[in-house]
C-alpha positions in Angstrom: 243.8 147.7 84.8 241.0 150.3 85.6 240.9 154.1 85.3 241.7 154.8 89.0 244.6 152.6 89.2 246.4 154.3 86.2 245.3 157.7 87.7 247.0 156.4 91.1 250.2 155.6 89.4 250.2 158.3 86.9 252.7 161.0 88.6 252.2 163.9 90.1 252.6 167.3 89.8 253.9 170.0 92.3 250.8 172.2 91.9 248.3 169.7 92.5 250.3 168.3 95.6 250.1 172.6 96.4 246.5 173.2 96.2 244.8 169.3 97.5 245.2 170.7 101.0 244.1 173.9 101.2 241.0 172.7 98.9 240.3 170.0 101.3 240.1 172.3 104.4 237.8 174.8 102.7 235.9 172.0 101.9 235.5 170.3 105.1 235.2 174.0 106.9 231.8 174.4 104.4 230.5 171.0 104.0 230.9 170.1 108.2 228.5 172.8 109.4 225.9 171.7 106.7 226.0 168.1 107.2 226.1 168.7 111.0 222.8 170.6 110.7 221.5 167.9 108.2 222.2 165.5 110.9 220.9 167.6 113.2 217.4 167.7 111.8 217.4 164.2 110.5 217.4 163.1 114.2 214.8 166.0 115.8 212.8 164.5 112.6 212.8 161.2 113.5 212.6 161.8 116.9 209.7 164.2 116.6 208.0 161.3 114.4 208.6 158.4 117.2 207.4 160.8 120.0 204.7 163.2 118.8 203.1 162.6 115.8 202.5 159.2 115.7 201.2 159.1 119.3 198.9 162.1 118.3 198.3 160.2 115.0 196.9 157.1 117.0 195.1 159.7 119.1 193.3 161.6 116.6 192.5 157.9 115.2 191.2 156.8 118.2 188.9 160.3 118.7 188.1 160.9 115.5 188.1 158.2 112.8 187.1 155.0 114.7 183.4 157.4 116.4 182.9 158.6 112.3 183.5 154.7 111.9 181.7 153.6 114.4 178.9 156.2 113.8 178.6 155.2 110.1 178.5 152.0 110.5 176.3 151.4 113.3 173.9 154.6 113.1 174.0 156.7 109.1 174.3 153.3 107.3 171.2 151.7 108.9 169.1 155.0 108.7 170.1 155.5 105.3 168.8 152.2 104.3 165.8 152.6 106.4 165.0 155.5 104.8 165.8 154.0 101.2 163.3 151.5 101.9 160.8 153.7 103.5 161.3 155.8 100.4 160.8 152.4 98.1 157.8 151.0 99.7 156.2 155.1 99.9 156.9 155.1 96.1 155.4 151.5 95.2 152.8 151.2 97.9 151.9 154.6 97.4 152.6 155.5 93.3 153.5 152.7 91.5 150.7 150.3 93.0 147.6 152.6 92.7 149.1 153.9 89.1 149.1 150.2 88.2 145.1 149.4 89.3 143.8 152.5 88.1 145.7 151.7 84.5 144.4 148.2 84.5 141.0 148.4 86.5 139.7 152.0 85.1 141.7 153.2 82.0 142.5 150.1 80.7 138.5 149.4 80.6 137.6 152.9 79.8 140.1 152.9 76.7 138.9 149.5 75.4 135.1 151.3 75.8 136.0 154.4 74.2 137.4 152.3 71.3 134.4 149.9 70.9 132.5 153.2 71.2 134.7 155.2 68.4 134.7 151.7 65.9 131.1 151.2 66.5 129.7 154.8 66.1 132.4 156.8 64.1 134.6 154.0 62.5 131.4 151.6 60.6 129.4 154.7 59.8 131.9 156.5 58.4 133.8 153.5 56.4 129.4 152.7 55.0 129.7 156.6 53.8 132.7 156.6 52.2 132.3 153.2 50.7 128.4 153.4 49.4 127.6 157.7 49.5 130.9 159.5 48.6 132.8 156.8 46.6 129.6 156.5 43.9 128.9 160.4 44.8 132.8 161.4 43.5 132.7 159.1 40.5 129.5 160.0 39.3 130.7 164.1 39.9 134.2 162.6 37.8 132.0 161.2 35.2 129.7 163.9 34.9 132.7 166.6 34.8 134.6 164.4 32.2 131.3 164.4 30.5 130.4 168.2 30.2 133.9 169.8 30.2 136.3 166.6 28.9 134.6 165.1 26.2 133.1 168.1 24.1 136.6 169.6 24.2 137.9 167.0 23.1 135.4 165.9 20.6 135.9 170.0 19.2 139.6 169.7 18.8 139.1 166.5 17.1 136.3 167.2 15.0 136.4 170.4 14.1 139.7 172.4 14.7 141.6 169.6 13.7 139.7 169.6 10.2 139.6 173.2 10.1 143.2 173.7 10.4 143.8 170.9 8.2 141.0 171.6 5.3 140.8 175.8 5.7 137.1 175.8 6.6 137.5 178.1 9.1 134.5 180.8 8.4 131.7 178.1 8.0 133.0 176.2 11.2 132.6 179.5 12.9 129.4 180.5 11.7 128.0 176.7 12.4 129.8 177.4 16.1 128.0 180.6 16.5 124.6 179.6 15.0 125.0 175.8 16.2 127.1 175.2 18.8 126.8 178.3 21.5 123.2 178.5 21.8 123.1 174.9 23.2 126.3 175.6 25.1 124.9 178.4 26.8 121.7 176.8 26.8 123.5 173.7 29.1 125.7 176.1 31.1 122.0 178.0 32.0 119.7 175.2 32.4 121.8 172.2 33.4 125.6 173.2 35.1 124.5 175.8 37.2 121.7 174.1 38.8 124.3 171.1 39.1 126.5 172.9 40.7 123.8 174.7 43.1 122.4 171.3 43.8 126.5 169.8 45.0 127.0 173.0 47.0 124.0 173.1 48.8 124.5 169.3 49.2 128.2 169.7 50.6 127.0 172.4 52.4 123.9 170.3 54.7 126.8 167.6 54.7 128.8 169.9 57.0 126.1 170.7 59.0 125.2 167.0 59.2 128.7 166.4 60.7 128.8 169.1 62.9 125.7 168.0 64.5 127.2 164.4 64.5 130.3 165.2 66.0 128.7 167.3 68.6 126.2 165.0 70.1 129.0 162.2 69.7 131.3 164.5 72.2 128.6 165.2 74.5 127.9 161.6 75.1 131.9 161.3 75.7 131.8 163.7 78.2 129.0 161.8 79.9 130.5 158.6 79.5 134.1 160.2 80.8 131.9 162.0 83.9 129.9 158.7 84.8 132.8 155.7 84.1 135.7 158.0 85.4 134.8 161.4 87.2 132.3 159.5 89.9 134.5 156.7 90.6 137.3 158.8 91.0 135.7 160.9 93.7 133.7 158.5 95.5 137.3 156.8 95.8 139.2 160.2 97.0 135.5 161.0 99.1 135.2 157.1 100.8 139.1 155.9 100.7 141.7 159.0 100.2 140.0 161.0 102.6 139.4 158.4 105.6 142.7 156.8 105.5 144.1 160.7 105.3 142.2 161.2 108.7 143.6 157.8 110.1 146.9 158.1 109.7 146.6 161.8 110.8 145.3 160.4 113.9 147.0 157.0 114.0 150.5 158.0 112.9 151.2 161.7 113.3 149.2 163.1 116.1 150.7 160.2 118.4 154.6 161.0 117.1 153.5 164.4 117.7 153.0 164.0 121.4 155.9 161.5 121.5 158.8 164.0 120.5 156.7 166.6 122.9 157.3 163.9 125.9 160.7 163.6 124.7 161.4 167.1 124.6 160.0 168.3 128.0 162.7 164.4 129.2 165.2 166.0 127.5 164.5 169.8 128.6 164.6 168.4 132.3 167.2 165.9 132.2 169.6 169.0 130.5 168.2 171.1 133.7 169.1 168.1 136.5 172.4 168.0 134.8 172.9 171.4 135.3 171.3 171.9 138.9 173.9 168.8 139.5 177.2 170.7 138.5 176.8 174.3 139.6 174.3 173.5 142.3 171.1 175.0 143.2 167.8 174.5 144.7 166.5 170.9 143.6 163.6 170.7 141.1 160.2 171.0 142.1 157.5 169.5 139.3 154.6 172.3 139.0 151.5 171.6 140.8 153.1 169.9 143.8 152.1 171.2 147.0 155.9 171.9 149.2 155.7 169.8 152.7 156.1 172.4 155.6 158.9 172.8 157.5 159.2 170.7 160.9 159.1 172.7 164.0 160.5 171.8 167.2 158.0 172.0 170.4 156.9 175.3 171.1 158.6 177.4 169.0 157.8 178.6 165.9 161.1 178.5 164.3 162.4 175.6 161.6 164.9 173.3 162.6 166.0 170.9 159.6 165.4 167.1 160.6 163.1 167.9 163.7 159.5 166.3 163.3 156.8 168.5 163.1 155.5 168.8 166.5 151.6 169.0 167.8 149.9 172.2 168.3 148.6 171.0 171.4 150.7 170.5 174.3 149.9 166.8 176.5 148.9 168.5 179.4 146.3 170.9 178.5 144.5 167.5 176.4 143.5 166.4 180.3 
């Protein structure tokens, strides 16, 4: 047995018999009006749906959507591919293609010159210099320096401060280093260092100016290699090609679409004009330069009558 069924046999009481009523009238006084509206609006709703909108839906559909459709489909679509590929073939026909020959047919060439050049004149020279002029040149200067600044240094310490220190004989080593060992010191510092040295400076020094000269005749006959292999091709090609097919499709493409879209504007201009002529009337279009046909005349009289033929000056009896 369910919940409702022992709430429909449970008893019961006076006051809730008292108040069902009145509850159920207010009720049904507040909720009718509502739901009558509700009703009310549910069926303009609907009925506004089946009758308006949708028809004005399929209308706006038909006027709207399907021409955009329609338009994009048959008229944006193919321009826009027409235009990608007029785009594409501009870029490779007219980029990619000519950046391709001139990298294989002129810098492609050029660079595998310059680089012949460079390994022939700069690299082989300059690996013979280091490997037979500067590499005997530096060890003979390392020898020679170990010789007069290494070596009697270290034969001193060894030799004599070492025995010095060790044996006290410190006044006779310094009159023998005075009396012995300075004069030919400064005697090899005078007569034999410093022209040495004079000798590798003024040597390092003609070296620079050696390789100044060198590099300066070697970029001048760069720049006349770079002016003859690349700067005269390149403009007898923008003087004898870039410049006549310039002129050709100036005269071949543009000038005729020039006057085309002039023809098709002065169509266009007149057609608009005979359209308008033909709904608000007027006098009918005369082209310039025609000459107007004169009105007909009836027979002795001067006056125009519309449809007459023009007749002669001469009347048939004054011809006998």
């Amino acid at each position: 047995m369910d919940r409702q069924e022992m709430d429909a046999r449970r008893p019961e009481g006076c006051l809730t018999a008292a108040v069902r009523m009145p509850v159920r009238i207010v009720a049904l006084l507040v909720v009718l009006p509502v739901r009558l509206v509700w009703d009310a609006l549910t069926a303009c709703g609907r009925a506004l749906d089946r009758v308006v909108l949708r028809p004005l839906g399929r209308v706006l559909y038909a006027l709207l959507i399907t021409p955009l459709v329609w338009l994009y489909a048959q008229v944006l679509a193919p321009l826009g591919r027409a235009l990608a590929w007029l785009a594409g073939a501009l870029v490779v026909y007219g980029l990619v293609r000519p950046a391709g020959w001139l990298y294989r047919w002129i810098l492609t060439p050029l660079g595998h010159a310059l680089a012949w050049l460079g390994a022939t004149l700069v690299a082989a020279p300059a690996r013979w210099l280091y490997r037979w002029v500067l590499t005997p040149a530096g060890h003979g200067v390392v020898w020679l320096a170990k010789a007069l600044l290494v070596w009697p240094w270290v034969a001193l310490w060894t030799y004599v401060v070492v025995p010095v220190v060790r044996y006290g004989i410190v006044v006779p080593l310094a009159w023998l280093f005075r009396w012995v060992v300075a004069p030919p010191a400064r005697w090899l510092y005078r007569w034999v260092l410093t022209p040495v040295g004079r000798e590798i400076r003024d040597a390092a020094v003609m070296a620079w100016r050696a390789a100044g000269y060198v590099s300066r005749a070697l970029g001048r006959a760069l720049k006349w290699l770079g002016r003859h292999l690349l700067g005269r091709p390149v403009a007898w090609t923008w003087r004898n090609v870039c410049v006549p097919a310039g002129h050709a499709l100036r005269d071949h493409l543009w000038r005729p679409a020039r006057a085309a879209l002039a023809a098709a504007r002065v169509t266009l201009r007149r057609a608009r004009l005979d359209a308008w002529r033909a709904l608000a009337g007027g006098p009918p279009p005369g082209r310039p330069g025609e000459p107007t046909g004169a009105p007909a005349r009836s027979l002795g009289s001067t006056t125009t009558a519309p449809g007459v033929a023009p007749a002669p000056e001469i009347s048939p009896r004054q011809r006998g």
